[in-house]
C-alpha positions in Angstrom: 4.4 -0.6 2.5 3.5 -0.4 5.9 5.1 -2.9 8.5 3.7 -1.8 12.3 1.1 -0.3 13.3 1.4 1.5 16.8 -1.6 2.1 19.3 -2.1 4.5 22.1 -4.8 2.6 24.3 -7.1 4.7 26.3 -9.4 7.6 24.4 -7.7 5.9 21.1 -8.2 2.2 20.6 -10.7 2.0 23.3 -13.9 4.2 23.9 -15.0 5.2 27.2 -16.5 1.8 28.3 -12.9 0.6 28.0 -13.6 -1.3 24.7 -12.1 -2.4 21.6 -15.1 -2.0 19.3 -15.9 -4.9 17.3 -14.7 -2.9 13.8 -11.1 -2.1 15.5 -11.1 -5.9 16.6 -11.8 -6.8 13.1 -9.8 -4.4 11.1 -6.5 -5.2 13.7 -6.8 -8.9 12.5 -6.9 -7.9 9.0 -3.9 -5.8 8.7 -2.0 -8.9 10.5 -3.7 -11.3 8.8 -1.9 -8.7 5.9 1.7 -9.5 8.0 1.4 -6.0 9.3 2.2 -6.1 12.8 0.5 -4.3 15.5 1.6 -3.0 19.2 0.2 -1.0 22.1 2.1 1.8 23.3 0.6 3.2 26.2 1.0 5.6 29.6 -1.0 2.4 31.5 1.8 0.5 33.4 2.1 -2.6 31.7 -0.3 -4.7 33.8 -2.8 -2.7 32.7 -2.1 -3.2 29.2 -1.4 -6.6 29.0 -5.3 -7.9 29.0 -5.9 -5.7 25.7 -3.0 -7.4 24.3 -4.1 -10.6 25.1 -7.8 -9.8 23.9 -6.3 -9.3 20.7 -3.4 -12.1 20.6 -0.7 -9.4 19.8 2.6 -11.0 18.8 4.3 -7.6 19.8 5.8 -6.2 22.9 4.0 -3.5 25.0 5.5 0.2 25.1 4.3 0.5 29.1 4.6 3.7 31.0 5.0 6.3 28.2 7.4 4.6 26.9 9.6 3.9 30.5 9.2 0.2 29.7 8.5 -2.4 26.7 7.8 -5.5 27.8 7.1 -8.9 25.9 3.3 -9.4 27.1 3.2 -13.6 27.5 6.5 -13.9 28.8 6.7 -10.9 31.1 10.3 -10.1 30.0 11.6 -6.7 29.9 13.0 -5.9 26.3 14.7 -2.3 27.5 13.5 0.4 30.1 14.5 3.3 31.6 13.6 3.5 35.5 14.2 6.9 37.7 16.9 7.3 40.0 15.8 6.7 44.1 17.4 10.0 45.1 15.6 11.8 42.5 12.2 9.9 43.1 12.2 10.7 47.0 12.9 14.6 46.3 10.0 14.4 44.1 7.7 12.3 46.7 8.8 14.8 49.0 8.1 18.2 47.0 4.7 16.4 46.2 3.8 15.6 49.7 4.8 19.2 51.1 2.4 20.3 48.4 -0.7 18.4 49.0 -0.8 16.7 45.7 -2.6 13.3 45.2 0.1 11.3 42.9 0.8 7.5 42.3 3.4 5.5 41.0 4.7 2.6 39.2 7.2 -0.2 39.5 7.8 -2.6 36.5 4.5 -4.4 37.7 3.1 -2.6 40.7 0.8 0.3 41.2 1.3 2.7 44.3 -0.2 4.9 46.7 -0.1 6.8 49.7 -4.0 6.3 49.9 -6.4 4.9 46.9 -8.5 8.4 46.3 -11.0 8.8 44.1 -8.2 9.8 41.5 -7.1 6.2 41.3 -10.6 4.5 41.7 -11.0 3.6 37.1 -7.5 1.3 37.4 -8.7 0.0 40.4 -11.7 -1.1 39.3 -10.4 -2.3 36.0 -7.8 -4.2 37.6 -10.6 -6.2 39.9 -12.4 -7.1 37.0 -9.8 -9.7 36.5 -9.0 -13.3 36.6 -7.4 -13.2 39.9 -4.1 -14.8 38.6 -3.7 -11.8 36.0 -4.3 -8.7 38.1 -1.1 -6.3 39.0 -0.3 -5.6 42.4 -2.0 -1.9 43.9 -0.7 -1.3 47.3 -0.8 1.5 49.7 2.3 2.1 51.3 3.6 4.5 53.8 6.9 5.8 52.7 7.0 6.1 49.0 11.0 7.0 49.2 11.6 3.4 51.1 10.0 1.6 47.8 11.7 3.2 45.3 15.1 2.4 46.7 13.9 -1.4 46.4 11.3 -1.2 43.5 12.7 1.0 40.4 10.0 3.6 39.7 8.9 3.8 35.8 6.1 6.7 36.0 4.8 9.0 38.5 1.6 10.3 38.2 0.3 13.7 39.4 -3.5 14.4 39.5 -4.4 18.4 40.0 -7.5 17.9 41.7 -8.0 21.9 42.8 -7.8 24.9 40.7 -4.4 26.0 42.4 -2.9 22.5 42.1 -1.6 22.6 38.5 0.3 26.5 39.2 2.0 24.9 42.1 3.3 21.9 39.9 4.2 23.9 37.1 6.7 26.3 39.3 8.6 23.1 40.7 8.3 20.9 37.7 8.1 22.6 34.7 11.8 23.8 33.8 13.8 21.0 34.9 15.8 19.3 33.0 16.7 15.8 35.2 12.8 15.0 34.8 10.2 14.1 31.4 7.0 15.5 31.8 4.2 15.1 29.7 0.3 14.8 30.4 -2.6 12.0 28.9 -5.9 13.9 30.0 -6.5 17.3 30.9 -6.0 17.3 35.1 -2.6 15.3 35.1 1.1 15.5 34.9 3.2 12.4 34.8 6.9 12.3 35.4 9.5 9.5 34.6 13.5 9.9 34.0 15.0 12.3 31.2 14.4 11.2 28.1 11.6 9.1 28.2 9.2 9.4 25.7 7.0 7.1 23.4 8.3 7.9 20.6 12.0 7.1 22.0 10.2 3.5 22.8 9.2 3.0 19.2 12.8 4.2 17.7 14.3 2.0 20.2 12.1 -1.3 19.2 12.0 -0.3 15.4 15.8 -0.2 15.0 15.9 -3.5 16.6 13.5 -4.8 14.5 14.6 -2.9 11.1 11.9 -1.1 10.8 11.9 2.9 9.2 9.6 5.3 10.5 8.1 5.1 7.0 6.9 2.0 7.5 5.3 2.6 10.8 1.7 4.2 11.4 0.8 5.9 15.0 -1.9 6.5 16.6 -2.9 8.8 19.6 -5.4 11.5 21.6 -3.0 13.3 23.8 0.0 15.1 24.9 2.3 12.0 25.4 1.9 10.9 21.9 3.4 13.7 20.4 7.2 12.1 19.8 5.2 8.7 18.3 3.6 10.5 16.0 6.2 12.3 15.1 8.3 9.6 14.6 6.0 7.5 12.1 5.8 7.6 8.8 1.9 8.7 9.1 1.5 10.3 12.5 -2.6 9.6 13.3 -4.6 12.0 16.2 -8.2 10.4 16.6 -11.3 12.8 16.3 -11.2 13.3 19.9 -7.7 14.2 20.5 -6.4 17.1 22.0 -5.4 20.0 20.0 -1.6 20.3 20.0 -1.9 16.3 19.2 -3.7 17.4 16.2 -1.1 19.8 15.2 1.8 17.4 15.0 -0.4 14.3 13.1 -0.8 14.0 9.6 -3.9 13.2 9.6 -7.1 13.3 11.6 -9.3 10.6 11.8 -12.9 9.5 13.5 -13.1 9.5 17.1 -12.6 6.6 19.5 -16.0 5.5 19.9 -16.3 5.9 16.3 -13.8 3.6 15.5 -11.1 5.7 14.1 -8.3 3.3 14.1 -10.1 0.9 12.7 -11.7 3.0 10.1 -8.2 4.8 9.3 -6.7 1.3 8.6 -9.2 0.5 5.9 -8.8 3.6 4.8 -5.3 3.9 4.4 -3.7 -0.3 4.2 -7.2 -1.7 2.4 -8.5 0.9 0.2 -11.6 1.3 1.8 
């Protein structure tokens, strides 16, 4: 028997209005109405997350950051987390910078940037489109190295917004070993400290809760879901995800606008 049921959020659970569609919404409350549990485990820094775990009235943590951070979504308290080192994040600002590449960061709650670009313009918006009182901080600052010393840096994000971009972080970033990289959509690379991963997150929060991988069903589109579908019992990829995704689920279902969490969950817990 299935006891969790674990989310990626963007191109998964949502489609590209950034929606849960009324069948997901529906079928989520019947497999906990079922005492099956359900979280979010997402590469969105945890602000970000929280309203769609809200929305649903989750009574589960958030995996925040690819799995950098898992934080209890009412309370705001950090469960575990894994932040980079300062001295590593300024010689990675400072490889970036000499490079021209457009990148962003987060803290456990704040979003930032040398300058909002187009690149960052979808969270931005997103975040303004809430209450006041429940939006994350996005600030441009000046000297990147300065806040990480004082605000521990979870993710980095790199967009490759020119052909030559993605060679040039590829030969400085791709065979190190003091750094995880992984990627969520097809122009971006995002960094956080060795050994983070999603599906590290889930082990992590499953052991605590005694839960075995057997009992656990993942969903995802991308890269960065890789370890939590390898980790769970059934390993999901969405119609829609990307191909090396697909290779390492067990099974393939409808896309996200076509509700294919929600149709793999009556599928698989109801019968359906």
């Amino acid at each position: 028997m299935y006891k969790l049921i674990v989310s990626d959020i963007d191109a998964t659970l949502i489609d590209s209005e950034f929606r849960i569609t009324e069948y997901n919404k529906e079928m989520i409350r019947r497999v906990r109405d079922a005492g099956i549990d359900f979280m979010l485990c997402t590469g969105r820094i945890f602000g970000s997350a929280r309203p769609y775990a809200k929305f649903l009235d989750l009574n589960t943590p958030i995996i925040a950051s690819n799995g950098a951070i898992t934080m209890e979504w009412k309370s705001r308290r950090e469960l575990f987390g894994t932040p980079m080192e300062p001295e590593l994040c300024a010689e990675i600002f400072d490889i970036l910078d000499k490079n021209d590449l457009y990148y962003h960061f987060y803290s456990r709650e704040s979003f930032y940037t040398r300058k909002f670009l187009h690149e960052g313009s979808a969270i931005r918006s997103m975040n303004e489109k809430l209450p006041e009182d429940e939006r994350f901080p996005m600030l441009e600052i000046s000297d990147p190295a300065r806040v990480a010393a004082k605000d521990p840096v979870y993710k980095i994000s790199v967009r490759c917004i020119r052909p030559e971009d993605s060679e040039k972080f590829t030969f400085h970033f791709a065979d190190r070993s003091d750094i995880s990289v992984t990627s969520s959509f097809s122009d971006n690379y995002e960094i956080s400290a060795p050994g983070v991963d999603k599906g590290a997150a889930l082990a992590r929060y499953a052991g605590m809760r005694g839960i075995r991988p057997e009992e656990i069903i993942s969903f995802g589109d991308n890269k960065n879901d890789i370890g939590m579908i390898r980790y769970a019992g059934l390993g999901v990829a969405v119609g829609n995800a990307v191909e090396e995704l697909k290779n390492a689920a067990d099974y393939i279902a409808d896309t996200n606008e076509n509700s294919g969490v929600g149709k793999t969950l009556a599928k698989v817990i109801f019968g359906e």
